[in-house]
C-alpha positions as CSV (number, residue, x, y, z in Angstrom):
1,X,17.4,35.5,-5.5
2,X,17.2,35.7,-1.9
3,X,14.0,36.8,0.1
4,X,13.4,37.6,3.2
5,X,10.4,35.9,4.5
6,X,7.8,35.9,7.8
7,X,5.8,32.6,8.5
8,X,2.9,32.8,10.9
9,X,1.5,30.1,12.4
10,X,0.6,28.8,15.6
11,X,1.6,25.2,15.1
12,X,5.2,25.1,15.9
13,X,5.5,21.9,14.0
14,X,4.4,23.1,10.4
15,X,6.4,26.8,11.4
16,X,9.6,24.7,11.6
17,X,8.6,22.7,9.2
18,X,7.8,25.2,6.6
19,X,10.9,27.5,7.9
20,X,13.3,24.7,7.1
21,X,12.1,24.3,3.3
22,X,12.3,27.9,2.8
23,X,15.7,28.6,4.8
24,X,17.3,25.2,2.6
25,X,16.3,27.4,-0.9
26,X,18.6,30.3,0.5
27,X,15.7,32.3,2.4
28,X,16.2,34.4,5.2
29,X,13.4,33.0,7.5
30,X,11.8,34.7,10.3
31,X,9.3,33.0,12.3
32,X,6.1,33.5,14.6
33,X,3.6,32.1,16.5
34,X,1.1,35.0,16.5
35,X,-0.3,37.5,14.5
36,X,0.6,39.4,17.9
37,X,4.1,38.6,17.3
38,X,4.3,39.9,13.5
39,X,2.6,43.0,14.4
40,X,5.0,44.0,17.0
41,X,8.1,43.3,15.0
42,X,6.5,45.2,11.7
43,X,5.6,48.1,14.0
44,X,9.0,48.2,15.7
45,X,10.6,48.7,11.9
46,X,13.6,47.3,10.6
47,X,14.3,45.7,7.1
48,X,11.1,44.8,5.7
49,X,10.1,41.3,4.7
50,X,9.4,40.8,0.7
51,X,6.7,38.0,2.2
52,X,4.6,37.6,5.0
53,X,3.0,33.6,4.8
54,X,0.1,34.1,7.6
55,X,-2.4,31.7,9.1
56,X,-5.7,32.3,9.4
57,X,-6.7,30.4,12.7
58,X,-4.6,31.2,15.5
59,X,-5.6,32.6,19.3
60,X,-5.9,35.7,19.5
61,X,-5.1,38.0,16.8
62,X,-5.8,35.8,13.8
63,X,-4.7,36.3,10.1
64,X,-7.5,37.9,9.2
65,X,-6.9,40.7,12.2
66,X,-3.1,40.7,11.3
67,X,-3.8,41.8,7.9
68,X,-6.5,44.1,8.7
69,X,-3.9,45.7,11.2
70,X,-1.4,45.4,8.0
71,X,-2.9,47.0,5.6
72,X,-4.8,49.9,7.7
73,X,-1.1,50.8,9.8
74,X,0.8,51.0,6.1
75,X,2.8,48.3,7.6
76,X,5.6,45.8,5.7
77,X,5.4,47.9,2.6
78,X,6.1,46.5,-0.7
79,X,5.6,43.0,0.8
80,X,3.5,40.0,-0.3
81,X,1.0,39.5,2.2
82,X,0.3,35.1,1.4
83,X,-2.5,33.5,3.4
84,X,-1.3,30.1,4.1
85,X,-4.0,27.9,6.0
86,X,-5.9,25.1,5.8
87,X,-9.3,27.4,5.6
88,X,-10.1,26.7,1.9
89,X,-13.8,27.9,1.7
90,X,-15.0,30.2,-1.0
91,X,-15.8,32.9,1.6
92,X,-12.8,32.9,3.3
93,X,-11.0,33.3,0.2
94,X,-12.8,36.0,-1.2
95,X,-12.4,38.0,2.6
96,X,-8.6,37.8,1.6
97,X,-9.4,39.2,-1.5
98,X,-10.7,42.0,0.2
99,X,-8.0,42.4,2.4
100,X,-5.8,42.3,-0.6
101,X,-3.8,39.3,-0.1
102,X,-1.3,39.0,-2.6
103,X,-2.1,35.1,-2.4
104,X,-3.4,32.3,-1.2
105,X,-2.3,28.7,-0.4
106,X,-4.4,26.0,1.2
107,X,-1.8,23.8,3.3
108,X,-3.8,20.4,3.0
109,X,-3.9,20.8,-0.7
110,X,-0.1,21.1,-0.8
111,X,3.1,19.9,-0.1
112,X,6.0,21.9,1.7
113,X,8.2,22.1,-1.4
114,X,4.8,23.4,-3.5
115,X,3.8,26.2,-0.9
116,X,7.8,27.1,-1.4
117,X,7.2,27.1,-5.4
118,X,3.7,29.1,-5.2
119,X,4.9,31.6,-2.9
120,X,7.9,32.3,-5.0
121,X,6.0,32.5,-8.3
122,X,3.9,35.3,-6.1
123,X,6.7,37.3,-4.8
124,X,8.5,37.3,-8.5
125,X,5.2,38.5,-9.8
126,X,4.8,41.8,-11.1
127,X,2.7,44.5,-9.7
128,X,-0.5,45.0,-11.1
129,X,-0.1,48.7,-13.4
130,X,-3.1,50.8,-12.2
């Protein structure tokens, strides 16, 4: 099945990077280089990505702020909100948890094709029942 998918990230070369891999599995990619930038296309409407693959570090509004801004505007409903960033600390994972990321991938602990595989196996996954 086909997704549509938003990477974030400020470094152009791991974007295109990351957006080729996905777009080469039969993705529709879209990218950006801000959490500025994903919040203005979310707010403006449209089709509505099934993933959003964010940063964390990145000037100005940061991953952290995006999904803040996410979660409190009710925006990209239904999506899979996936931290992707080389921030791997205990705290900064459990802040994600908070913010109830869907998941989250540490880039230097994997390879393009395994961020591809992960973030898959977390848009295929269920829903928790409440």
């Amino acid at each position: 099945m086909a997704y549509r998918v938003y990477l974030v990230d400020d470094d152009r070369f791991l974007l295109d990077l990351y957006a080729v891999k996905f777009k080469n599995a039969g993705h529709d990619v879209t990218t950006f280089s801000s959490g500025e930038e994903l919040l203005d296309a979310l707010r403006k409407g449209g089709a509505a990505p099934d993933a959003v693959l964010i940063d964390l570090i990145m000037p100005g509004i940061g991953g952290f702020g995006a999904l803040e801004a996410i979660r409190k505007e009710g925006l990209a409903k239904g999506a899979k909100i996936i931290i992707l960033s080389n921030q791997g600390q205990d705290a900064d994972v459990e802040k994600a948890k908070e913010y109830k990321a869907d998941g989250y991938i540490v880039k230097a602990s994997a390879i393009p094709s395994e961020v591809l595989a992960e973030a898959l196996r977390i848009i295929e996954r269920a829903a928790p029942r409440s």
